[in-house]
N, C-alpha and C positions, 0 to 999 in steps of 0.2 A: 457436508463441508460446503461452505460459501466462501467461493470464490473471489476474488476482486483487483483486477488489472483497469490503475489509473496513472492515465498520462497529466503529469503535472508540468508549464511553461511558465518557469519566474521570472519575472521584471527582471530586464538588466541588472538592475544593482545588488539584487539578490539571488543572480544565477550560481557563481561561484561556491557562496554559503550555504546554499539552500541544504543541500545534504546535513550539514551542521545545525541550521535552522530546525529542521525539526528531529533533530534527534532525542530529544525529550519526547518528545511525543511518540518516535518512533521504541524506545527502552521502554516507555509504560506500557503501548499495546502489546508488545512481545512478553510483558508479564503478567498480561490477564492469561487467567487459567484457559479458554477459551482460545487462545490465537494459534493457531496451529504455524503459521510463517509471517511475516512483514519483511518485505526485503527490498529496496531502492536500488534502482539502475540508472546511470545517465546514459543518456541514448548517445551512441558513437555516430551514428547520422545525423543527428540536430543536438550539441554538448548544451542547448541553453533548455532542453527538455528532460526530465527526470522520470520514471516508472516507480509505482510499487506496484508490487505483485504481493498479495497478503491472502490468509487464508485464516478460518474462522471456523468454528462448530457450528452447527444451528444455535444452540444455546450463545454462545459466546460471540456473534455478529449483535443480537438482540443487544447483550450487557456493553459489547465496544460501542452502538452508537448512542447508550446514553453515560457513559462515562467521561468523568468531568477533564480526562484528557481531549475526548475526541470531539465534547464543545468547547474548549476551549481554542483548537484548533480551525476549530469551525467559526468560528470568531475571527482568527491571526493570519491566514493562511491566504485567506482572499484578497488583501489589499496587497496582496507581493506576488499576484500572479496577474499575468497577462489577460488572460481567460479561463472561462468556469472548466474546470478539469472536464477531460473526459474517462468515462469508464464502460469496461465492459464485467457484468458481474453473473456469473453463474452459481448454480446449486448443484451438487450433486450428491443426495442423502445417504448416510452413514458415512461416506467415505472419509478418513482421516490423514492421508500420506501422499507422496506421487507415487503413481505409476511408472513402467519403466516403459519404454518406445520400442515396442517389439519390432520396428522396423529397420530398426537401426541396433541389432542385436551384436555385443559384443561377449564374443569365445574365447 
């Protein structure tokens, strides 16, 4: 599984929409065979900042970054953001699902 938690910051005028804004983009990734999750949060500490947290196979990280959604995106997405997203992206092989928080175990 590849991981990928990216903090997105849209331009003023495209804070509100943004969710809407790429929702295209976000329906096609979730139908590649490969995506195991894609899911957007706006952050309740900063509402003009957005999160995805998405997840991928091996296989299906390769096919999302050359799919004609995720250049097109790669194209659109830049000029309505403030600055270059940040991400933090992990691997961790075979794994397909989450995990449960055995620290926080409920009976």
């Amino acid at each position: 599984m590849i991981t990928v938690n990216i903090r997105f910051l849209p331009k003023a005028k495209y804070v509100d929409n943004f969710r809407q804004t790429v929702n295209r983009f976000t329906e096609e990734a979730l139908a590649e065979e490969g995506c195991l999750f894609f899911d957007w949060f706006r952050s309740t500490d900063n509402p003009s900042e957005y999160l995805l947290l998405a997840a991928f196979t091996e296989d299906g990280a390769r096919v999302h970054r050359k799919s004609p959604h995720f250049i097109r995106a790669m194209e659109s997405l830049p000029p309505m953001l403030q600055q270059t997203p940040q991400v933090i992206q992990s691997s961790a092989p075979g794994k397909k699902d989450w995990d449960r928080l055995h620290e926080f175990q409920v009976y």
